[in-house]
N, CA, C and O atoms as a Maestro MAE file, in Angstrom:
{
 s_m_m2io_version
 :::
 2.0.0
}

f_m_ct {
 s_m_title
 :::
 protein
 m_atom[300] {
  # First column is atom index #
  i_m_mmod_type
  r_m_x_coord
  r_m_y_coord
  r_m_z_coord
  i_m_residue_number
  s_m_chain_name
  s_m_pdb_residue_name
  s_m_pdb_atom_name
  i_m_atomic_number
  :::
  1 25 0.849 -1.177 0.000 1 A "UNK " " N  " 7
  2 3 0.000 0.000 0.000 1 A "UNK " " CA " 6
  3 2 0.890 1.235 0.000 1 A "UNK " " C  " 6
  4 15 1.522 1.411 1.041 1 A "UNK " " O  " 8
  5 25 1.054 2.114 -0.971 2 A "UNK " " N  " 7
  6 3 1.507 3.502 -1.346 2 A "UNK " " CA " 6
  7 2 1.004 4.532 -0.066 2 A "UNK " " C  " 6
  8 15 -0.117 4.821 0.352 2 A "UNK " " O  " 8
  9 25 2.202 4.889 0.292 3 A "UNK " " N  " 7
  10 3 1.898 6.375 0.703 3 A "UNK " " CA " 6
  11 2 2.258 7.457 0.056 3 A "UNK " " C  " 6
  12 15 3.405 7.520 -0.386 3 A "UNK " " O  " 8
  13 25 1.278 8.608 -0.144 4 A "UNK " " N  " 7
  14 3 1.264 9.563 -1.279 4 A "UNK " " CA " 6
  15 2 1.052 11.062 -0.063 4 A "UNK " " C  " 6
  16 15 0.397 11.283 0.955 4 A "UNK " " O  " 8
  17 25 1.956 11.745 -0.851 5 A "UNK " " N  " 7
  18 3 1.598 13.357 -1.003 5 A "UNK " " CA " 6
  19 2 0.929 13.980 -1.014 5 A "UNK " " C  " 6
  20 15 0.983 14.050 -2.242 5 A "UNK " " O  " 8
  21 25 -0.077 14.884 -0.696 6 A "UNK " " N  " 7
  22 3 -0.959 15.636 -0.957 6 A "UNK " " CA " 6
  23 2 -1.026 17.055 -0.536 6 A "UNK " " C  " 6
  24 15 -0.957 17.228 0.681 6 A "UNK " " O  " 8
  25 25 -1.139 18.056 -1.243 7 A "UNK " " N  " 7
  26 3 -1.799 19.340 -1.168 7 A "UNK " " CA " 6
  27 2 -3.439 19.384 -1.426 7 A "UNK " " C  " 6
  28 15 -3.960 19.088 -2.501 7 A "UNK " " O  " 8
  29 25 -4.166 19.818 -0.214 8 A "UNK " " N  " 7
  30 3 -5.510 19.919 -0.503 8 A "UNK " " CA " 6
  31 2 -6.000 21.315 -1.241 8 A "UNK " " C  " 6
  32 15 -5.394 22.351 -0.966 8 A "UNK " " O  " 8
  33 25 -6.793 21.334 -1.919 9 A "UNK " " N  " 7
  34 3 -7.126 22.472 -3.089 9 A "UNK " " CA " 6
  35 2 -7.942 23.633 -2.286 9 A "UNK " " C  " 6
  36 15 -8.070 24.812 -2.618 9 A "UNK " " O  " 8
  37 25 -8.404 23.036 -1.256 10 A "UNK " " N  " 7
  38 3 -9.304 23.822 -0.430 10 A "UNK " " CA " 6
  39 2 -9.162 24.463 0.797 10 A "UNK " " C  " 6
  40 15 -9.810 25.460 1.115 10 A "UNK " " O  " 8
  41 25 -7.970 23.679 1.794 11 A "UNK " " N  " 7
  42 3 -7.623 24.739 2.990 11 A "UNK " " CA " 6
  43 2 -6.003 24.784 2.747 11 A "UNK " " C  " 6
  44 15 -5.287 25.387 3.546 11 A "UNK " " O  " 8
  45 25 -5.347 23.969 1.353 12 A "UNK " " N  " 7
  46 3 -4.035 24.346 1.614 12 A "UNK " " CA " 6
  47 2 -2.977 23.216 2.417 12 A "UNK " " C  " 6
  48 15 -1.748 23.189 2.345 12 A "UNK " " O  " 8
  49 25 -3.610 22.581 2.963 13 A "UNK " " N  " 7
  50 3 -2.946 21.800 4.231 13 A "UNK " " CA " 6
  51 2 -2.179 20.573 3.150 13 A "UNK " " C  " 6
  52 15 -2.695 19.953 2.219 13 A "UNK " " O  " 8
  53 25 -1.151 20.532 3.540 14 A "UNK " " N  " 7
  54 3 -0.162 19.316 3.009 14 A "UNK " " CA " 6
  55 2 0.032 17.952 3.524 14 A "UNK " " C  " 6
  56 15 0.694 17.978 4.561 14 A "UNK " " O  " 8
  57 25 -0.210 17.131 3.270 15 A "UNK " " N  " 7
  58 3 -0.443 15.644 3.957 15 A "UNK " " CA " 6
  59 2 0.430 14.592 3.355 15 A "UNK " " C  " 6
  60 15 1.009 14.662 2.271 15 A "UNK " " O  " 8
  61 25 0.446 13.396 4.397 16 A "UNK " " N  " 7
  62 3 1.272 12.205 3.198 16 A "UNK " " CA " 6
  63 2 -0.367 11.692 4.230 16 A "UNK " " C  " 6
  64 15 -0.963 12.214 5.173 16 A "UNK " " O  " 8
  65 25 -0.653 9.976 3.104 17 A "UNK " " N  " 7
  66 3 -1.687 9.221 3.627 17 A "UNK " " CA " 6
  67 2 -1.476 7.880 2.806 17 A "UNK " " C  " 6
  68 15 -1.438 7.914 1.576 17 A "UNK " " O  " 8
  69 25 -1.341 6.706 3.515 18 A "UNK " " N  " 7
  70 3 -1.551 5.498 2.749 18 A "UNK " " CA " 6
  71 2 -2.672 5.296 2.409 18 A "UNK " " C  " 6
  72 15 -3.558 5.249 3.263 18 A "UNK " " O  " 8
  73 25 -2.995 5.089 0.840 19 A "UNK " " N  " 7
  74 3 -3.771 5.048 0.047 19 A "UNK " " CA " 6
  75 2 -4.356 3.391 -0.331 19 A "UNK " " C  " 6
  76 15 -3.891 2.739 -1.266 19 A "UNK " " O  " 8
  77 25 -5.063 3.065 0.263 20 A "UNK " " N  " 7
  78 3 -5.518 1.535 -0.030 20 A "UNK " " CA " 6
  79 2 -6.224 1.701 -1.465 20 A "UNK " " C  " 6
  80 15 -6.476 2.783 -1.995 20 A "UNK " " O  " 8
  81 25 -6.544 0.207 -2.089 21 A "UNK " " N  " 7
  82 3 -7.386 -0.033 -2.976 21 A "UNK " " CA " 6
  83 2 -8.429 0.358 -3.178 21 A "UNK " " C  " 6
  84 15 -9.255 0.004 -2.336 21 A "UNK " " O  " 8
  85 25 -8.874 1.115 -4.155 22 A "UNK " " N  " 7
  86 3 -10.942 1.131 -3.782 22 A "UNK " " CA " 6
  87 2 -10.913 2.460 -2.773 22 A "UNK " " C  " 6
  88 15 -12.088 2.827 -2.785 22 A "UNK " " O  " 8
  89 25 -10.422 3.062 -2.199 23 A "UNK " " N  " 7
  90 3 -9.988 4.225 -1.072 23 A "UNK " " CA " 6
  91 2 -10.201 5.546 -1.694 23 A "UNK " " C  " 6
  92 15 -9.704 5.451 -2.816 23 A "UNK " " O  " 8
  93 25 -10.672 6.692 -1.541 24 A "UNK " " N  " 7
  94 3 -9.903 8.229 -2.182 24 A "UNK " " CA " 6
  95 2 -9.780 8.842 -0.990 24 A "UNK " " C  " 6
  96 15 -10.437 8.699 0.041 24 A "UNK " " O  " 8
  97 25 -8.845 9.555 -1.246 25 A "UNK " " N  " 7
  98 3 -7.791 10.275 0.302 25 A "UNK " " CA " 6
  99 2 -8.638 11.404 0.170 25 A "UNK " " C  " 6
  100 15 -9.318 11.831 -0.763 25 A "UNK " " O  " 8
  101 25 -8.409 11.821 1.445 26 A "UNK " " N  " 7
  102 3 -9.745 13.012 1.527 26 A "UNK " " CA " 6
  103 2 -8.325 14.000 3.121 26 A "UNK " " C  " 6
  104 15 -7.682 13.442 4.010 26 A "UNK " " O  " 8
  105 25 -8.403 15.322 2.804 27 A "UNK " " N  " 7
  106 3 -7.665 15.938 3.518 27 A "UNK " " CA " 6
  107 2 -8.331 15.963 5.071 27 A "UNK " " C  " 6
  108 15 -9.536 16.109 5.273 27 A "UNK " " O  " 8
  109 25 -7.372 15.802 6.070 28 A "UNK " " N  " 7
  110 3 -7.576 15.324 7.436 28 A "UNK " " CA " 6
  111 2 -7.781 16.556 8.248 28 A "UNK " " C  " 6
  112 15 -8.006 16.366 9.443 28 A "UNK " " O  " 8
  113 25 -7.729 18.271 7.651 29 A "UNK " " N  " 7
  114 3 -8.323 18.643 8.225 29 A "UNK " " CA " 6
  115 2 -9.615 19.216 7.819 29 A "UNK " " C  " 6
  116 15 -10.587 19.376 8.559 29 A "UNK " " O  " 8
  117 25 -9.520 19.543 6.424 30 A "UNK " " N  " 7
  118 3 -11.202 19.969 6.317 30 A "UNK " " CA " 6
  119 2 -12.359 19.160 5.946 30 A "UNK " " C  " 6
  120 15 -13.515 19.442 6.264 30 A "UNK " " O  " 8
  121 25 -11.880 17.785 5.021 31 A "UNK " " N  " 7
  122 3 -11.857 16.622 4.908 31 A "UNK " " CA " 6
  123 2 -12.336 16.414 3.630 31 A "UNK " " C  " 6
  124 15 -13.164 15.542 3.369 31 A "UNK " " O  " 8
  125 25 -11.708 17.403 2.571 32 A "UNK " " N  " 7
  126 3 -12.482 17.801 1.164 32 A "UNK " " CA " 6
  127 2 -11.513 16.480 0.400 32 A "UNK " " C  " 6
  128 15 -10.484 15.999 0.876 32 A "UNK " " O  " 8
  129 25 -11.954 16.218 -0.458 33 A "UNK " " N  " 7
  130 3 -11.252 15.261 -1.405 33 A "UNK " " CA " 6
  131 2 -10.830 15.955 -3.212 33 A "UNK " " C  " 6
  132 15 -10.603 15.238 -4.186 33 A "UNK " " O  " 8
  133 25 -10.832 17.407 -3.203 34 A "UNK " " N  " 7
  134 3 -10.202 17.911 -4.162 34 A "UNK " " CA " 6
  135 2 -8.676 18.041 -3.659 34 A "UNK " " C  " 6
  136 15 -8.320 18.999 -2.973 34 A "UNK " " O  " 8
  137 25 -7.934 17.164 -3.989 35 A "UNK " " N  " 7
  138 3 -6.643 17.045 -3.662 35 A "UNK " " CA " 6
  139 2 -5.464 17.151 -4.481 35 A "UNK " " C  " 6
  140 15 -5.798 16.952 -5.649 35 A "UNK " " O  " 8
  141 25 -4.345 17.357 -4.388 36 A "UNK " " N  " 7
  142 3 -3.555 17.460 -5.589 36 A "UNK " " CA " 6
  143 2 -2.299 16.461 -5.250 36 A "UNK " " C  " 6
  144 15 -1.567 16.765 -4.309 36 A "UNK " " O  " 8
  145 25 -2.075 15.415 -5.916 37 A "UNK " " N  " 7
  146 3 -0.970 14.374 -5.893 37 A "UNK " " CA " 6
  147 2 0.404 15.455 -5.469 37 A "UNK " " C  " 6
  148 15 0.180 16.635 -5.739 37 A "UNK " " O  " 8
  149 25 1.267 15.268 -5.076 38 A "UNK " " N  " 7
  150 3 2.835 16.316 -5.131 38 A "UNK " " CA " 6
  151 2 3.607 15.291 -5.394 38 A "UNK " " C  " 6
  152 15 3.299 14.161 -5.013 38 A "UNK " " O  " 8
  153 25 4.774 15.559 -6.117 39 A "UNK " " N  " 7
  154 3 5.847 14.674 -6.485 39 A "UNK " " CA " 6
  155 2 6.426 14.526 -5.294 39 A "UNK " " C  " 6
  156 15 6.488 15.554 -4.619 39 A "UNK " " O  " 8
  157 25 7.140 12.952 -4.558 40 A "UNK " " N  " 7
  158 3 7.278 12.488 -3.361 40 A "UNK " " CA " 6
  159 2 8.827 12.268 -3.108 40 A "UNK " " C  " 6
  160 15 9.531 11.463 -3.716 40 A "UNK " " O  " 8
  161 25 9.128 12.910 -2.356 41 A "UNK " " N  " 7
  162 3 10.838 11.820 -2.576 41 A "UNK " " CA " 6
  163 2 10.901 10.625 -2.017 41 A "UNK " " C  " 6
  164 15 9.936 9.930 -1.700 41 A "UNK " " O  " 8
  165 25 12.131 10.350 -1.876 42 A "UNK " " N  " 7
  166 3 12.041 8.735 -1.487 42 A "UNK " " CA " 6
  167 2 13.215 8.310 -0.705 42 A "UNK " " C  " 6
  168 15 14.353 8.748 -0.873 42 A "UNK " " O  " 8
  169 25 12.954 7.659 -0.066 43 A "UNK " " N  " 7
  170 3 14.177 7.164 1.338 43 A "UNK " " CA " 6
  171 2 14.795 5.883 0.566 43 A "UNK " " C  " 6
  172 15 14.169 5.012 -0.037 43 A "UNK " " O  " 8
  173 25 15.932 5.981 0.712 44 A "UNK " " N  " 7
  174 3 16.482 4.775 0.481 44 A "UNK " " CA " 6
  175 2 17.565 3.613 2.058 44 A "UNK " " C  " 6
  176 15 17.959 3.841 3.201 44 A "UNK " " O  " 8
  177 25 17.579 2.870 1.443 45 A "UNK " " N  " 7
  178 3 17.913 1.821 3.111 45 A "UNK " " CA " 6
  179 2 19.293 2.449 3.653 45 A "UNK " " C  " 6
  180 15 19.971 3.136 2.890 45 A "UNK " " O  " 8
  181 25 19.625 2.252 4.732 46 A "UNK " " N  " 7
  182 3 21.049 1.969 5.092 46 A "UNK " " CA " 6
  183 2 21.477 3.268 6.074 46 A "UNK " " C  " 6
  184 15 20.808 4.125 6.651 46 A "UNK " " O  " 8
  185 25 22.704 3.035 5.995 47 A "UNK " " N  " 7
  186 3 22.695 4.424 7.073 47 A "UNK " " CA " 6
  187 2 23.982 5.866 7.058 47 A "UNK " " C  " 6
  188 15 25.125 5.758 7.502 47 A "UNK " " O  " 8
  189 25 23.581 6.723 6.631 48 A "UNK " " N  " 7
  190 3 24.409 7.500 6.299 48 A "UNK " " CA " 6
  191 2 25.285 8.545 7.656 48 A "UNK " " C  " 6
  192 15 26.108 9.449 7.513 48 A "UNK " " O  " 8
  193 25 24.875 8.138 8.526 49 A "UNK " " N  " 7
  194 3 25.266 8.667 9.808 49 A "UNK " " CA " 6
  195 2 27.118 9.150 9.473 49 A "UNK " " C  " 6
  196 15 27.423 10.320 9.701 49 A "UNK " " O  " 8
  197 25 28.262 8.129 8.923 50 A "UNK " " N  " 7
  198 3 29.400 8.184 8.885 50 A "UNK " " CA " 6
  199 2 29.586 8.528 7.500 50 A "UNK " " C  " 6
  200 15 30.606 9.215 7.442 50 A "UNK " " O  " 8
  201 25 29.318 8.448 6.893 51 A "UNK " " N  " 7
  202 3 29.185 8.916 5.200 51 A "UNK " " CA " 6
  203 2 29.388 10.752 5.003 51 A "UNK " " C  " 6
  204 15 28.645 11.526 5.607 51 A "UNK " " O  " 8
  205 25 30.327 11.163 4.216 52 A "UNK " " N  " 7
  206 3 30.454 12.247 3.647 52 A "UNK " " CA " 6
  207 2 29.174 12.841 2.833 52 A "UNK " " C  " 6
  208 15 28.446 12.085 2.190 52 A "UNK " " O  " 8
  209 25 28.976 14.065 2.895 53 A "UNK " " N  " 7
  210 3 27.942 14.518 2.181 53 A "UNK " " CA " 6
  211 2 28.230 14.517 0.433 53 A "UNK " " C  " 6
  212 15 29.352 14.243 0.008 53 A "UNK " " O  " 8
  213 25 27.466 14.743 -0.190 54 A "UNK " " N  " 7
  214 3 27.946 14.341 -1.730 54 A "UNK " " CA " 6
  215 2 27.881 15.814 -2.042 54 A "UNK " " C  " 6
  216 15 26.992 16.550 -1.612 54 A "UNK " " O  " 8
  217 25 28.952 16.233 -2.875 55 A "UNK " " N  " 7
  218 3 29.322 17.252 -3.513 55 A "UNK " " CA " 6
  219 2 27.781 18.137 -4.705 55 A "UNK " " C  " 6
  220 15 26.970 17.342 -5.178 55 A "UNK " " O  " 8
  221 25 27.680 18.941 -4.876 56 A "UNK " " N  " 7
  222 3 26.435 19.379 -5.555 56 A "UNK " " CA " 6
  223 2 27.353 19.426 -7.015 56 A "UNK " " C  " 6
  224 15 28.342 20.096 -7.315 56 A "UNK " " O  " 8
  225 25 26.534 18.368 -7.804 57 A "UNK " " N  " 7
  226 3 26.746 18.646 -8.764 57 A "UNK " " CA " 6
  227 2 26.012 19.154 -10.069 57 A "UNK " " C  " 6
  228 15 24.857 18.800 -10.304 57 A "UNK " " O  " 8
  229 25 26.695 19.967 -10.883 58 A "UNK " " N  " 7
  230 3 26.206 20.894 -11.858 58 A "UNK " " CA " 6
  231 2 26.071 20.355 -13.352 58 A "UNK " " C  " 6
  232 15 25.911 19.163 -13.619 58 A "UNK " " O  " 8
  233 25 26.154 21.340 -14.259 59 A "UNK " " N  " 7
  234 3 26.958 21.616 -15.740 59 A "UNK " " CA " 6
  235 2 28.498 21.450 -15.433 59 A "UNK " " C  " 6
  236 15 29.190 21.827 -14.487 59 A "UNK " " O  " 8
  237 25 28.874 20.490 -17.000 60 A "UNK " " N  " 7
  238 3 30.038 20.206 -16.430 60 A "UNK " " CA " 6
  239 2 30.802 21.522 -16.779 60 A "UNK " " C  " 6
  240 15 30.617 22.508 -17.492 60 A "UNK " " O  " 8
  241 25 31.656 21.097 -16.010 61 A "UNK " " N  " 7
  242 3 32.721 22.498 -15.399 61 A "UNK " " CA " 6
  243 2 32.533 23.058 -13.928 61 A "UNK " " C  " 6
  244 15 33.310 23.849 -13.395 61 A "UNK " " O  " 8
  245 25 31.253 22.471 -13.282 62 A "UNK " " N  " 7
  246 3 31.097 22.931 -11.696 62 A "UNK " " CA " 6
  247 2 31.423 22.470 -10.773 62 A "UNK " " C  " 6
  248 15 31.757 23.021 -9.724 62 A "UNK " " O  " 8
  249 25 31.340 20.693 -11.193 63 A "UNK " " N  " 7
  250 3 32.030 19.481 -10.177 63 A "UNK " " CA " 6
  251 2 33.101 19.733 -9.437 63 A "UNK " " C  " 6
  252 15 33.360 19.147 -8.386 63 A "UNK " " O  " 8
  253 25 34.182 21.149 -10.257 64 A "UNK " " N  " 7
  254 3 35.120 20.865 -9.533 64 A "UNK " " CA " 6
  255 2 36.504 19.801 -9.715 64 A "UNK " " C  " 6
  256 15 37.504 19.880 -9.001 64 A "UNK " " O  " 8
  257 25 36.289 18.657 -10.991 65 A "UNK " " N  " 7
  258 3 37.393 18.456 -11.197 65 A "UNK " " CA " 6
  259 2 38.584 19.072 -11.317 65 A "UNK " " C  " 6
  260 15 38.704 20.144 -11.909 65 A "UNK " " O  " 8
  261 25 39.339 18.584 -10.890 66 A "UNK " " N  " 7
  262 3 40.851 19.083 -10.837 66 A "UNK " " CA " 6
  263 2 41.436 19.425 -12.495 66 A "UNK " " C  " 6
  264 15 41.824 20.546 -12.827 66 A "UNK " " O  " 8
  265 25 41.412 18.436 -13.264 67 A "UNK " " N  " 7
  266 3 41.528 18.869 -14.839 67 A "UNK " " CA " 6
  267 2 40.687 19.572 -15.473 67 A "UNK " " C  " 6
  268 15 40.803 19.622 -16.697 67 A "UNK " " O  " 8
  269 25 39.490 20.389 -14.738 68 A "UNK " " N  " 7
  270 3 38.814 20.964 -15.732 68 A "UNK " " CA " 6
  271 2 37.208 20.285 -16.130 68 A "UNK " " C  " 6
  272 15 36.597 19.220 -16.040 68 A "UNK " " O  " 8
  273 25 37.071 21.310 -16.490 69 A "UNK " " N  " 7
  274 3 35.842 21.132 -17.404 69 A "UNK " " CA " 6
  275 2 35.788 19.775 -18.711 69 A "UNK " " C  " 6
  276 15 36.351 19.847 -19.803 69 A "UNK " " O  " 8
  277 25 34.877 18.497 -18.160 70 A "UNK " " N  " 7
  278 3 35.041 17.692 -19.401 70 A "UNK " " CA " 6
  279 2 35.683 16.434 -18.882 70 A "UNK " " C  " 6
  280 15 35.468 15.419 -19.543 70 A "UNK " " O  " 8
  281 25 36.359 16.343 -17.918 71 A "UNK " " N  " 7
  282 3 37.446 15.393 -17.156 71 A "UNK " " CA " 6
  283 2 36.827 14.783 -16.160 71 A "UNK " " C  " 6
  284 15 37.361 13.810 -15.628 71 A "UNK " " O  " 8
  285 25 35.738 15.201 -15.791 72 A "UNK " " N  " 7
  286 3 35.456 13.730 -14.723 72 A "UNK " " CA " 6
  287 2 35.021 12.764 -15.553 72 A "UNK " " C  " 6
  288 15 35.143 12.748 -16.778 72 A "UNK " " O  " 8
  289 25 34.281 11.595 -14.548 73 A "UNK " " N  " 7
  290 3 34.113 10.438 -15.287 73 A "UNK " " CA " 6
  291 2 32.203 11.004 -15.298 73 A "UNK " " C  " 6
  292 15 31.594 10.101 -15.871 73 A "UNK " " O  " 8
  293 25 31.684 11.594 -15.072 74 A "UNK " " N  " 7
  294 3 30.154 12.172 -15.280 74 A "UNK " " CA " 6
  295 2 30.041 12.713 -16.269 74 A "UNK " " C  " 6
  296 15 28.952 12.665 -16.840 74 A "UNK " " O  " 8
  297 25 31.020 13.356 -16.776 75 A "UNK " " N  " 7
  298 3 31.018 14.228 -18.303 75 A "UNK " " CA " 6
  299 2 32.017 13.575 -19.010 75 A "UNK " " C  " 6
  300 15 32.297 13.931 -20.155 75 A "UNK " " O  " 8
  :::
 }
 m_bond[299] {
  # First column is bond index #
  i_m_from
  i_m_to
  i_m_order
  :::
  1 1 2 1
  2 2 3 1
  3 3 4 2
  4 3 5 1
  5 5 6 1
  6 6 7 1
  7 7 8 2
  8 7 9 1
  9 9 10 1
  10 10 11 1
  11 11 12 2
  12 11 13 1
  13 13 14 1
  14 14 15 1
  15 15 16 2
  16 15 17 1
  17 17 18 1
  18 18 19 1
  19 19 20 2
  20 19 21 1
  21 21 22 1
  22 22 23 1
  23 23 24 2
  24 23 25 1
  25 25 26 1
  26 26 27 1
  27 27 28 2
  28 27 29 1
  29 29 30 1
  30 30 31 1
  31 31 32 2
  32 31 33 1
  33 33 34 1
  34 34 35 1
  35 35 36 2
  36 35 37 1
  37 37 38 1
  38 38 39 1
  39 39 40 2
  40 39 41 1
  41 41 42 1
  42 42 43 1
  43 43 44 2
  44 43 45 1
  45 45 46 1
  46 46 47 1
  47 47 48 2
  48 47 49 1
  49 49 50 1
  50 50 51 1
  51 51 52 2
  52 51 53 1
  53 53 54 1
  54 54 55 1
  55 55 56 2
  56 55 57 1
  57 57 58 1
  58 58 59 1
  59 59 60 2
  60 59 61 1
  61 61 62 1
  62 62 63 1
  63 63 64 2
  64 63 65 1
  65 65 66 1
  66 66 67 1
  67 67 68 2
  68 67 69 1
  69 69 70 1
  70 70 71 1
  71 71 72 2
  72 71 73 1
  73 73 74 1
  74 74 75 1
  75 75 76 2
  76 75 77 1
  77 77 78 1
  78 78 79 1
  79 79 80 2
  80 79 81 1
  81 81 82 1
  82 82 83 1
  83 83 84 2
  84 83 85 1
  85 85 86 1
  86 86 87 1
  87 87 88 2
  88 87 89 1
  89 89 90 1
  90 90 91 1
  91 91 92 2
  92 91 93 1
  93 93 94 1
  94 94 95 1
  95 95 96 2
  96 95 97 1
  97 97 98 1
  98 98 99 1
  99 99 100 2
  100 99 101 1
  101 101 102 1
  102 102 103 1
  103 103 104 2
  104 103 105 1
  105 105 106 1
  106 106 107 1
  107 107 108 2
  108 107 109 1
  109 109 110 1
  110 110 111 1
  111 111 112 2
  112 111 113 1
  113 113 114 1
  114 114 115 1
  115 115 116 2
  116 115 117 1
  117 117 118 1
  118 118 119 1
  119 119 120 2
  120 119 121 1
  121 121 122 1
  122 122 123 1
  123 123 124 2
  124 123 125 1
  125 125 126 1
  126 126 127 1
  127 127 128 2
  128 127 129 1
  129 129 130 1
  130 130 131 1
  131 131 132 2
  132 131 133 1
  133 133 134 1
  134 134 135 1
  135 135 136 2
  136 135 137 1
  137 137 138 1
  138 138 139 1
  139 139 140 2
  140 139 141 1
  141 141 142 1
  142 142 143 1
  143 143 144 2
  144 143 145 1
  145 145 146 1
  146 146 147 1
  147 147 148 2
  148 147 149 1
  149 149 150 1
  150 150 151 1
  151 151 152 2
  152 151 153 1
  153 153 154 1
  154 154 155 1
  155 155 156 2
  156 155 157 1
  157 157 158 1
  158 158 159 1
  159 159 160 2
  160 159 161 1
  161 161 162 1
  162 162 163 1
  163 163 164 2
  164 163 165 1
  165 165 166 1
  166 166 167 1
  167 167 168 2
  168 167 169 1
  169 169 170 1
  170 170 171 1
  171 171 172 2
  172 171 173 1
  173 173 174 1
  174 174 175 1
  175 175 176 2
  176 175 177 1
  177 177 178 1
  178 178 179 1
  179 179 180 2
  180 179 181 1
  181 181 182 1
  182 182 183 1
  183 183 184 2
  184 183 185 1
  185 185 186 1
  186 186 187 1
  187 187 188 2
  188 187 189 1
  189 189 190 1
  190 190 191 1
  191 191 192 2
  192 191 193 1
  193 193 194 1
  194 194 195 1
  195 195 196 2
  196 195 197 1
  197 197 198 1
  198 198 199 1
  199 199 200 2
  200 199 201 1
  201 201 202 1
  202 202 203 1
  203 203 204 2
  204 203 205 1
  205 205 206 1
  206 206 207 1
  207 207 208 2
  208 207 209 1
  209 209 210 1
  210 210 211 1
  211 211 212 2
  212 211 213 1
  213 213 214 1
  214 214 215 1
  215 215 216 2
  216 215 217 1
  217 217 218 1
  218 218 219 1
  219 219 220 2
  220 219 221 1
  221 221 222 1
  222 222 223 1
  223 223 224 2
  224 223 225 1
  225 225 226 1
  226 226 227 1
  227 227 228 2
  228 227 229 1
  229 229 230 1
  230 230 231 1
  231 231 232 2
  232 231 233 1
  233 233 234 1
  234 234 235 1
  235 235 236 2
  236 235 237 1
  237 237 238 1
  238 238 239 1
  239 239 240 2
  240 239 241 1
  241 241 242 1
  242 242 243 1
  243 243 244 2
  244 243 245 1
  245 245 246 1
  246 246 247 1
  247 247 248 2
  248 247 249 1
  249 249 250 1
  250 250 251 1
  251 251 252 2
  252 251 253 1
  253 253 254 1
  254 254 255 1
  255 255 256 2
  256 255 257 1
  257 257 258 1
  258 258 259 1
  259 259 260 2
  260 259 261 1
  261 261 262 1
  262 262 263 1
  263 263 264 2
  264 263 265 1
  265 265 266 1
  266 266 267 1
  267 267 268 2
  268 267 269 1
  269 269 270 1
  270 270 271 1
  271 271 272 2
  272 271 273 1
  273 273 274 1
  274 274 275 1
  275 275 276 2
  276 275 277 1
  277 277 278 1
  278 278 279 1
  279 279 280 2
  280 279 281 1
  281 281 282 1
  282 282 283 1
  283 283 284 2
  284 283 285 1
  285 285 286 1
  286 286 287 1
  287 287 288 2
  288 287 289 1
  289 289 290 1
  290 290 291 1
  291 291 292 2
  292 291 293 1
  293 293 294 1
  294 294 295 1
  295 295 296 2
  296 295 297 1
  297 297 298 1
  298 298 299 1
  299 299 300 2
  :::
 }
}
């Protein structure tokens, strides 16, 4: 069973709700069912507690390679 996103169309209020079969999600505080899906992110397993943060990467030439623009292994 999916849990989904929601912006309600009518008071605004933002929700996640597991969505069963046969079900329509209806917002939990005004309890309207004009709702709008939102694109969801997503957790992945494991544990990043000791893990370095990952560099923001761009257009190449922003990464930051040392040779330049064109020289990592992404571009």
């Amino acid at each position: 069973m999916p849990i989904f996103e929601y912006a309600c169309q009518d008071c605004g209020q933002q929700f996640e709700t597991l969505v069963r079969s046969g079900t329509v999600a209806e917002c939990p505080s005004c309890h309207s069912t004009e709702l709008e899906k939102l694109l969801s992110v997503f957790a992945t397993q494991g544990s990043t507690s000791d893990a370095a943060p990952l560099p923001a990467v761009g257009p190449c030439g922003t990464c930051g390679h040392p040779a330049g623009p064109g020289s990592c292994a992404v571009h």
